[in-house]
N, C-alpha and C positions, 0 to 999 in steps of 0.2 A: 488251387492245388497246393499242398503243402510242401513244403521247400524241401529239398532233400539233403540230410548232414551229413557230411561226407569229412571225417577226419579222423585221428587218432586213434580211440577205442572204439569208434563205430564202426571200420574198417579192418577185415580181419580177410588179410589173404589168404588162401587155400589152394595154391597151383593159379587153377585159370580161376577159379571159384571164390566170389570175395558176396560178404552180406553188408547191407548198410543201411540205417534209417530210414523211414519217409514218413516223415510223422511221429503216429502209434503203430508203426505198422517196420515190421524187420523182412525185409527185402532180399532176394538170393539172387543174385547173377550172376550169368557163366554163359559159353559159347552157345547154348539152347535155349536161352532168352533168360525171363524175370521170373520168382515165383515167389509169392506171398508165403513166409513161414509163419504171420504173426497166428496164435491161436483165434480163433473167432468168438467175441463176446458178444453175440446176439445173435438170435433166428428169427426166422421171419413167421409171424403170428401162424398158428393153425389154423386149422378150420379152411374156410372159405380161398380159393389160390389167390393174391396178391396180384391187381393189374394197374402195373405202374399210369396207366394212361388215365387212370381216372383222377377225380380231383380228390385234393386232401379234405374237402370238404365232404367227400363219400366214407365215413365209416367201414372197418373193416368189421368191425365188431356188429356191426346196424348193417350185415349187407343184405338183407333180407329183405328189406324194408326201401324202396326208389323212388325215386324222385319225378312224379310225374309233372309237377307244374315247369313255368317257364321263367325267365328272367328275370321278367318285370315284378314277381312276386315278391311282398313285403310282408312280413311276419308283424310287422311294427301298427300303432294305432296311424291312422290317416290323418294327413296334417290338417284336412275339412274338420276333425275332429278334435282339434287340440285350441287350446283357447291361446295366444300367444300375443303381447304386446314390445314393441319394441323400447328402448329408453328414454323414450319420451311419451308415451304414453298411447299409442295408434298402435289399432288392429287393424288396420286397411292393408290386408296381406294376407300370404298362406303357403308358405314355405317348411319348409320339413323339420329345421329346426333353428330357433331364432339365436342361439346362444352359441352357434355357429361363425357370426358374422366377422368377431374379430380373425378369423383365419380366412376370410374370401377376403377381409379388406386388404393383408397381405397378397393375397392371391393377384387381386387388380394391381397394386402396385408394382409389381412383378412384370404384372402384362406392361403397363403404361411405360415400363423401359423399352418397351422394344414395340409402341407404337406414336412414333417419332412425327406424323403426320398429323392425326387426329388431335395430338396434343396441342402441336403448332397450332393447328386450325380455329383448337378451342382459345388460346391467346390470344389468336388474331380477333376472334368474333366475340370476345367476352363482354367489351365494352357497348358490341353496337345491339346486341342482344337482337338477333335477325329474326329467331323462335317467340320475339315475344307475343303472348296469347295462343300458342298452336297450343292444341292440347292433342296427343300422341297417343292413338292406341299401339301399341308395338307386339309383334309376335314374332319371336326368332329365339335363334338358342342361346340359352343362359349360361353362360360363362364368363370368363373373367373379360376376356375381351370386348365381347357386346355390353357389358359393365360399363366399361372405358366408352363407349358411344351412346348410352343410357345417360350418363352423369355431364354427358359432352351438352346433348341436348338440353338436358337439363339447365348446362351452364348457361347456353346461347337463349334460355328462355323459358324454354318449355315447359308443359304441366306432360308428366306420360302415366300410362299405367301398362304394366308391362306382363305377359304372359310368354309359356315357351313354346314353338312350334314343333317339337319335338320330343316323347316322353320320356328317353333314355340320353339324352344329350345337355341336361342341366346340370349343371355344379351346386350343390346343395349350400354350400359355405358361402357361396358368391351372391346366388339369390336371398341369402338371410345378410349379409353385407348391406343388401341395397338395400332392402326394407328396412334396415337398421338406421341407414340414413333417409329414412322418410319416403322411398319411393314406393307407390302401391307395386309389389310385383305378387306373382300368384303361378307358382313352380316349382316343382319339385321331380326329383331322380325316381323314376321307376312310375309315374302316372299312367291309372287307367284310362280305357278309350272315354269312360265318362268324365271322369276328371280332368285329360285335358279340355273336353268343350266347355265343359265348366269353367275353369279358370278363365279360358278365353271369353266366355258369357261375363262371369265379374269383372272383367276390365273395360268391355262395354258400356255393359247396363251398372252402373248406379249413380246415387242420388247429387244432386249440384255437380254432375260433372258432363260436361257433351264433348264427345271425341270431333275433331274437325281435321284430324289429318293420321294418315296409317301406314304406319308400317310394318310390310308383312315377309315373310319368309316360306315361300308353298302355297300361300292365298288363303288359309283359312281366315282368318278377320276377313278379309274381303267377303269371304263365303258365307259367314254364318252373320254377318251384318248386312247382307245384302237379303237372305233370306229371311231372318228372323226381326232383324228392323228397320224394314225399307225404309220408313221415313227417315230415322237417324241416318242411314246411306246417303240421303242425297244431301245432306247437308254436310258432307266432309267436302275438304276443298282440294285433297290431291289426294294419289296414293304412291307408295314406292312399294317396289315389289323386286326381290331379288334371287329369287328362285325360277331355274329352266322350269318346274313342275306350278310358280305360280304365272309367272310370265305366260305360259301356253292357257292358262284360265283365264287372264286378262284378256288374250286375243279374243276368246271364244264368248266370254261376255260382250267384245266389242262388235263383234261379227251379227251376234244374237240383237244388238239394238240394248243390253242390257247395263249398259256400261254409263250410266248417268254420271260419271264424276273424271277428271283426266287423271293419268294414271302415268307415270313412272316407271319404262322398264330399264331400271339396273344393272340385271343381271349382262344384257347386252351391251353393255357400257365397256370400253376397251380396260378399263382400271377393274374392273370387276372380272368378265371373262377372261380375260388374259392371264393376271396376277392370282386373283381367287381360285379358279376352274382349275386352271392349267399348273403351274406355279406350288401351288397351297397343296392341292393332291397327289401331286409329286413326290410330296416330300410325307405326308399324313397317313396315304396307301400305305406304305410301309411301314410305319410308325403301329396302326392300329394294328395288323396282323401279326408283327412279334409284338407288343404286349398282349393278343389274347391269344396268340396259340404258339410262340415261341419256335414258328416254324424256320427254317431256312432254307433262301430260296435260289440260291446253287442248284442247278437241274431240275427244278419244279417244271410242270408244263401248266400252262395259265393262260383261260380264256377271258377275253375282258372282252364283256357285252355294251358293245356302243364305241365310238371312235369322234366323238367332240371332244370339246375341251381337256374336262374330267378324265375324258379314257385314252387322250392322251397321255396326259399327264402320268393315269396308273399303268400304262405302258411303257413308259420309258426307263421311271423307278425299275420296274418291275425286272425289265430287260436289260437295263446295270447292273444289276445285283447275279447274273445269270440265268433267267430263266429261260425256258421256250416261251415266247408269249404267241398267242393265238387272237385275232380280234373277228368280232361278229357286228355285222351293219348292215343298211337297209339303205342307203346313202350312197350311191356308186361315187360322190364327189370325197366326201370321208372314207368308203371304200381302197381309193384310188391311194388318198394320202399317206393309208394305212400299208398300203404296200410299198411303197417308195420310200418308206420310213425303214420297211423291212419288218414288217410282220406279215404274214398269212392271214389273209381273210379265209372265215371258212363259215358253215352253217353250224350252228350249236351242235346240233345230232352228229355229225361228222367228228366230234373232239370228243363228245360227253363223255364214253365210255374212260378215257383214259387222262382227262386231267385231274392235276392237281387240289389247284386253287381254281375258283370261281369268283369273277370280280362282276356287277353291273352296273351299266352307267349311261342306263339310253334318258330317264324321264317315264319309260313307259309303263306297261303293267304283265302281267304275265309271260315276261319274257323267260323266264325259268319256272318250270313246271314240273308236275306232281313225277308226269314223264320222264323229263330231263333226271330229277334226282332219282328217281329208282335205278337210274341206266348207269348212275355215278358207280367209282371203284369205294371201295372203304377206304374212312380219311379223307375224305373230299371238304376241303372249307372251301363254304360258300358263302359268301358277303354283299352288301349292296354301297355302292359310294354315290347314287343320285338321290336325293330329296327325299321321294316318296317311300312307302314300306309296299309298295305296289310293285313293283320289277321282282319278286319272288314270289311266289303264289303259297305261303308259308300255313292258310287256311287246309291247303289242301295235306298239309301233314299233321295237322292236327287230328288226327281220326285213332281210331281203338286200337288195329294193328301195329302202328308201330308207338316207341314211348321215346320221352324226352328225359335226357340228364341233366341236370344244373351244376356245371363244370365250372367255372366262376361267373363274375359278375360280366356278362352279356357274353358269356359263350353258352351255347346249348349243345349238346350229345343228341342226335334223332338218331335213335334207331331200328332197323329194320327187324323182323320175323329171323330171318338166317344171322343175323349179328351182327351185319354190314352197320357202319355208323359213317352219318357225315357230321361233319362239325360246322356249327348255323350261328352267325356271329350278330348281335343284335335285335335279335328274332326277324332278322331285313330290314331293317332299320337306316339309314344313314351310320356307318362302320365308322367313319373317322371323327364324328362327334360322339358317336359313345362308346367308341371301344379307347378313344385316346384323346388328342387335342390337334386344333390347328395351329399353324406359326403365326401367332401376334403378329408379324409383321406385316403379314399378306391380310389381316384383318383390318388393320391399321388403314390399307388403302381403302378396302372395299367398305368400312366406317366411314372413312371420307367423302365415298362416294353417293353412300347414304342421306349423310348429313346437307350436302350440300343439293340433293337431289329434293330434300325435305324444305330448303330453304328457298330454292328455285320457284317449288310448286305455291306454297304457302304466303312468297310476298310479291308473286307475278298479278298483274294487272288483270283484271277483270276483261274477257275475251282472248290473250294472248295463247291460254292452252282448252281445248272444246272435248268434251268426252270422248277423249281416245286414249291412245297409249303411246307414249312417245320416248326418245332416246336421251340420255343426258348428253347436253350442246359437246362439243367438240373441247371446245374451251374450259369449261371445267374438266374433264379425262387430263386435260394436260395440268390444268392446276394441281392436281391432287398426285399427280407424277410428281411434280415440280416440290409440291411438302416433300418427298421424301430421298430424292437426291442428296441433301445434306447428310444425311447419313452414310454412305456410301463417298464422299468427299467428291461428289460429284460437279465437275466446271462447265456449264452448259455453253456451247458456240454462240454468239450472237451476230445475225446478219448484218452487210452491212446495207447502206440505202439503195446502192446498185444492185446489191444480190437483191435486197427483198423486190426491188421493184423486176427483177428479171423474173423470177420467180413468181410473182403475181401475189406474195404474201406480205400481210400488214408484220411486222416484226415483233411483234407481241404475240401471233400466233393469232386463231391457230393454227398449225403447221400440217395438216393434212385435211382434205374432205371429209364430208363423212360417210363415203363410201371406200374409204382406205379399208386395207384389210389389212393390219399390222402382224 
């Protein structure tokens, strides 16, 4: 707002009646409030009535003419299409645009202040090279951060090839970064549902290279390497998997008898759960909603579907900040939690009609339907914070009757026959990788926890781990804690030989079973 000048000739008393600056604008005050006297140098276009809600990317003059596609749509040529070498001379890559790089390499350097852990990690391991010979298919999302755990690997050994698990959640700058320095990656911002298998297919399949260990994010490499080239499947020697949506596909292969290789669940790792889930979306929930809808959430009423980690986490933000918050679960033990915390359990139908905001975060599929959204008020955003783009049934608004707006970059406009509009943030997508970013910091652990998950698997002795799925040991959770105390100026207790022996603990740790529930 512009300052208001208040002195000598700007100031002309009148009785009770004085005028003064604000700006360009001459101002009247008096006992009946303010009144603009400046003349008015603009009118608002003819034609068509002016509705501030739309985006500036809607033409006033072009309103004729709407916008029926969706988000992900690119006017631009397909980076499958562009011939691109990096400065050295390698097209082993397929990124959006290479000439990019020097602005993600900033970008990573940015992140790597503020992931204090992985770095350490990568110092400490640089020498014994733990990685060496693993060669890494990796699928997770492309940002600066997972950068910093790409280049980590790299350092400790590795060969990787790296695609995204995610079409709307890569940094375009970042993955031209890494190609630049020689790493095959194959990703880009805004990928068709062909082009992400694609990409994931070229980081598998090609020539002198055989993946022997994987890291996944949702289980796709698991997926389509398991399908499409069982042989190369069974010759990987571990996987890590860090996603509730790939973790529950690991189960289900294991259960099936299909699970020929041991397998790494992360996500269940207390450094991971705790800090990532809980921690990270805490802070990100709110982060992505005001930058795509610049809502404020003072008196908002807000359903969050699910009550793990995640939806804690988007509960609690959410309930700082003022809201009502509403949660929905299927869980009478997260049920429970969720009312003791002080939210309302309630059934979706019961809230639809009148909230807000919609948050989901169960893992599951169709938890928000064609039903649910017709029943919404106008202005209803609706977003997804778990993994999959399955938790909103978003096929089912794809149809004739109602049409989409392209409001910015990952907000969408649906709307209805009567005029009703909900606002659809990612087209369901995972909202806080690509409507915004997560804290470097919380990435910093759950890289650590990666890496060291990857290293456990890869230089464990032949029978120690048998095709299943297992937990990372206690001992490491607490090392990768332990990287990142020094930031925080953190002095850790150490026991003495009497306590430890009372206690029944070696003094090294680790300090808890592993069925603590922290």
């Amino acid at each position: 707002m512009a300052a208001a000048v208040v002195n000598g000739d700007d100031v002309m008393e009148m009785g009770r009646v004085s005028s003064f600056k604000l700006g360009d604008r001459v101002v009247e005050a008096s006992a009946s409030g303010f009144k603009d006297r400046t003349k008015r140098r603009f009118s608002l276009p003819a034609g068509p009535r002016f509705d501030s809600r739309r985006s500036s990317t809607v033409s006033i003059c072009s309103s004729t003419s709407s916008y029926t596609g969706s988000s992900s749509e690119e006017d631009e040529i397909s980076p499958r299409e562009k011939s691109q070498r990096n400065s050295k001379g390698s097209s082993d890559f397929c990124v959006k645009n290479i000439s990019q790089s020097a602005f993600g390499r900033r970008e990573i350097e940015i992140a790597e202040q503020e992931m204090p852990g992985i770095v350490a990690l990568r110092k400490r391991a640089a020498d014994d090279k733990p990685l060496k010979g693993a060669k890494i298919v990796g699928c997770t999302h492309i940002n600066a951060q997972t950068a910093v755990l790409i280049e980590t690997l790299v350092e400790l050994g590795a060969s990787v090839r790296w695609a995204a698990c995610n079409i709307f959640s890569t940094q375009n700058e970042v993955a031209a970064a890494l190609a630049e320095a020689g790493q095959p990656v194959f990703a880009w911002r805004g990928e068709s549902e062909e082009d992400f298998w694609w990409c994931i297919d070229r980081c598998i399949n090609t020539e002198n290279w055989q993946p022997n260990m994987i890291l996944d994010d949702g289980g796709d490499t698991t997926h389509l390497m398991l399908k499409k080239y069982p042989a190369m499947f069974k010759m990987i020697k571990g996987i890590c998997e860090e996603s509730v949506t790939g973790v529950h596909r690991l189960y289900q292969l294991s259960k099936a008898g299909k699970l020929t290789v041991p397998a790494m669940n992360v996500n269940d790792s207390v450094t991971k759960t705790m800090f990532d889930n809980l921690y990270s979306c805490r802070e990100s929930i709110i982060d992505s909603l005001k930058r795509a809808t610049d809502v404020m959430f003072g008196g908002k009423q807000v359903v969050v579907c699910g009550y793990g980690e995640v939806g804690k986490g988007c509960c609690q933000a959410l309930k700082g900040l003022g809201c009502t918050v509403y949660v929905t679960e299927i869980d009478p033990v997260c049920a429970l939690q969720a009312c003791m915390d002080g939210f309302r359990v309630v059934k979706l139908s019961e809230v639809i009609r009148q909230v807000d905001i919609l948050v989901t975060a169960t893992g599951n599929k169709n938890v928000v339907t064609r039903d649910h959204m017709d029943k919404m008020k106008n202005g209803t955003i609706v977003c997804n914070m778990g993994h999959s783009n399955t938790e909103i049934d978003v096929n089912s608004l794809r149809t004739p009757d109602l049409t989409w707006e392209k409001v910015r970059s990952q907000v969408d406009h649906v709307l209805w026959p009567d005029g009703k509009r909900i606002i659809l943030l990612a087209e369901g997508r995972l909202v806080n990788l690509s409507c915004s970013s997560v804290p470097s910091f919380v990435v910093s652990i759950t890289s650590c926890t990666q890496a060291l998950a990857l290293i456990e698997l890869f230089n464990a002795p032949a029978g120690r781990y048998k095709s299943d799925v297992y937990l990372l040991p206690k001992k490491m959770d607490e090392y990768v804690a332990s990287l990142h105390l020094p930031t925080f100026d953190a002095h850790l207790t150490e026991l003495s030989d009497e306590q430890a022996k009372y206690m029944g603990l070696n003094k090294a740790g680790p300090f808890k079973p592993n069925y603590y529930r922290y």
